[in-house]
C-alpha positions, -999 to +999 in steps of 0.1 A: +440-914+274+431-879+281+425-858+255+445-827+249+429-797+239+435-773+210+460-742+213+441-711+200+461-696+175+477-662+184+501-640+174+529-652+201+523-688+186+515-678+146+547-690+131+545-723+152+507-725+131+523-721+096+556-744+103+536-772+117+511-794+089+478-795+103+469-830+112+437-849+094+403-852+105+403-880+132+390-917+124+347-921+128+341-926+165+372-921+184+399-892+186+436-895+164+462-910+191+487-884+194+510-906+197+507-929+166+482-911+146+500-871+139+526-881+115+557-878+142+575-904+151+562-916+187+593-918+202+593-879+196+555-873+208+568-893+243+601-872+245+583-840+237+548-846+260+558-875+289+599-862+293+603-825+285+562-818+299+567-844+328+572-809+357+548-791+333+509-784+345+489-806+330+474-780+305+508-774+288+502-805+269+478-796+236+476-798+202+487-769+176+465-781+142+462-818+158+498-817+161+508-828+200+531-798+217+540-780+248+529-749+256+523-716+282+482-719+281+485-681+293+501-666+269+498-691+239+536-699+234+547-728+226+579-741+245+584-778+224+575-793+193+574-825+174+586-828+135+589-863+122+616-877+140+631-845+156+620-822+181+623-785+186+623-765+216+621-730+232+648-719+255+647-688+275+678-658+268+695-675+299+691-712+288+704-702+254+739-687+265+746-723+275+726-747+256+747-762+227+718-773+203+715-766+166+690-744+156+693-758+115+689-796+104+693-816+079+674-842+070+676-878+053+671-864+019+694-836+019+668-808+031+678-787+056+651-769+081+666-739+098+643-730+134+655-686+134+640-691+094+608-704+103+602-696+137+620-673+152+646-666+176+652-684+208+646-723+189+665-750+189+664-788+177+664-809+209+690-843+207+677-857+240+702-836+262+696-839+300+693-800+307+665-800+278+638-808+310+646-779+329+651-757+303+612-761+292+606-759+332+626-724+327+603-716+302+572-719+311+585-701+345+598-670+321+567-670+303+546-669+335+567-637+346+556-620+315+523-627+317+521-618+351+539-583+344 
């Protein structure tokens, strides 16, 4: 398994920093499997890194505070997100004029996480929609053009 490298913590990606729980320190003599080891669900981890990062560079697969997610390496933003057993996701102005996805959720014990509250505008919790791969393709594209502008 390839390790994935640490996301360095900017302004573009501070709110991402503070809504995600920093992962512990890894077990003595081998790194925390991303997979099984960052308190998500690995189902989610797989959705998030293997399906929505599959057309992604190989970079765009890190960690934020051990935590596995997608990102732009460029700019530092971060396009998807695991959070227990639910996933969040980035989706350009375009993608969101179409997308359908709730941006608030409500978990098993009545607690409801709303995305615009903690992380801005533009997030969405994923529900394993088809589109959801080429929307992250669309946004690490869009974040490319701003960085290249």
């Amino acid at each position: 398994m390839v390790e994935q490298l640490a996301l360095k913590r900017a302004e573009i990606n501070d709110a991402v920093f503070a809504f995600l729980d920093p992962v512990g320190p890894a077990p003595p003599g081998r790194n925390r499997d991303p997979y099984f080891e960052c308190g998500h669900h690995p189902d989610i981890v797989e959705r998030v890194w293997n399906d929505l990062g599959a057309d992604l560079p190989e970079g765009a697969r890190c960690r934020v505070s051990g935590n596995p997610v997608l990102a732009h390496r460029a700019s530092g933003a971060v396009l998807a997100l695991p959070r227990g057993t639910s996933y969040a996701v980035w989706l350009t102005p375009s993608a969101r004029r179409e997308c359908n996805l709730p941006i608030r959720h409500r978990w098993g014990n009545g607690t409801v996480t709303d995305l615009a509250e903690h992380l801005g505008e533009g997030w969405y919790w994923g529900c394993f929609d088809q589109r959801e791969p080429a929307w992250c393709r669309a946004a690490h594209h869009w974040w490319d053009s701003i960085v290249k502008t």
